[in-house]
C-alpha positions in Angstrom: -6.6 15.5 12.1 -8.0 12.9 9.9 -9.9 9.8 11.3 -8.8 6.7 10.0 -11.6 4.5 9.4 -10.5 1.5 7.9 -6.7 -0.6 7.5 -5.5 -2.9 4.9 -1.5 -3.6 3.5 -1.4 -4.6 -0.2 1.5 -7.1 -1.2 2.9 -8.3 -4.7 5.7 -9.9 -5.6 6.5 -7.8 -8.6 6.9 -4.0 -8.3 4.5 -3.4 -11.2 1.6 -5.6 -9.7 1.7 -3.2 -6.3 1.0 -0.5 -8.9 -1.7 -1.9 -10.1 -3.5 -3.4 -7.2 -2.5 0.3 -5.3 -4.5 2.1 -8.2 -7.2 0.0 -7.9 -7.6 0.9 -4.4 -7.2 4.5 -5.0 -9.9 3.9 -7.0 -12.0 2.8 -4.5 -11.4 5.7 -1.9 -8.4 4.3 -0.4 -5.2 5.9 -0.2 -1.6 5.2 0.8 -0.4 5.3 3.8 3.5 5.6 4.3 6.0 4.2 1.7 6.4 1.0 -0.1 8.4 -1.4 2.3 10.7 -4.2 0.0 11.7 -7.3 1.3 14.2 -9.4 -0.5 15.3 -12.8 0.5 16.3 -15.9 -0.6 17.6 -19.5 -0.2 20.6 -20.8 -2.1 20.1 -20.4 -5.5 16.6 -19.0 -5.0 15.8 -14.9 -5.0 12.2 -13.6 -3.7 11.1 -9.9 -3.0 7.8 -9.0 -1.6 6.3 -5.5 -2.1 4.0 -4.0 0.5 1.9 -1.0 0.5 -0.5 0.3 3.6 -3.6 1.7 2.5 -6.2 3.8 4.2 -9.8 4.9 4.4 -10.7 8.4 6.2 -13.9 9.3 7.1 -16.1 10.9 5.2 -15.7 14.8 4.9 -12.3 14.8 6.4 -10.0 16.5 4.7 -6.4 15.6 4.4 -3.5 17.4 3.5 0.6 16.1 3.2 3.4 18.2 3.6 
């Protein structure tokens, strides 16, 4: 099994700017962890969503694999 080495959760308030900022990290090493989570919520005439993404570092030489 894969060590994780390091933890961090990307948020945006627009689905397109969690794209963004996600390749950036991917970039860097990182990769997802789990799925997007979407939280939308509001106050009277007022509508806000918040998109999160966990990302993850693994060690170094481990390999990981998805199924």
């Amino acid at each position: 099994m894969a060590k994780i080495i390091d933890y961090c959760l990307i948020t945006a308030s627009e689905a397109n700017d969690l794209d963004e900022a996600v390749c950036k990290y991917i970039r860097k090493d990182w990769q997802p962890f789990g799925g997007v989570a979407i939280n939308e919520y509001g106050f009277d005439d007022t509508h806000y969503s918040l998109f999160a993404q966990a990302m993850v570092k693994y060690a170094e030489g481990d390999n990981v694999t998805t199924t």
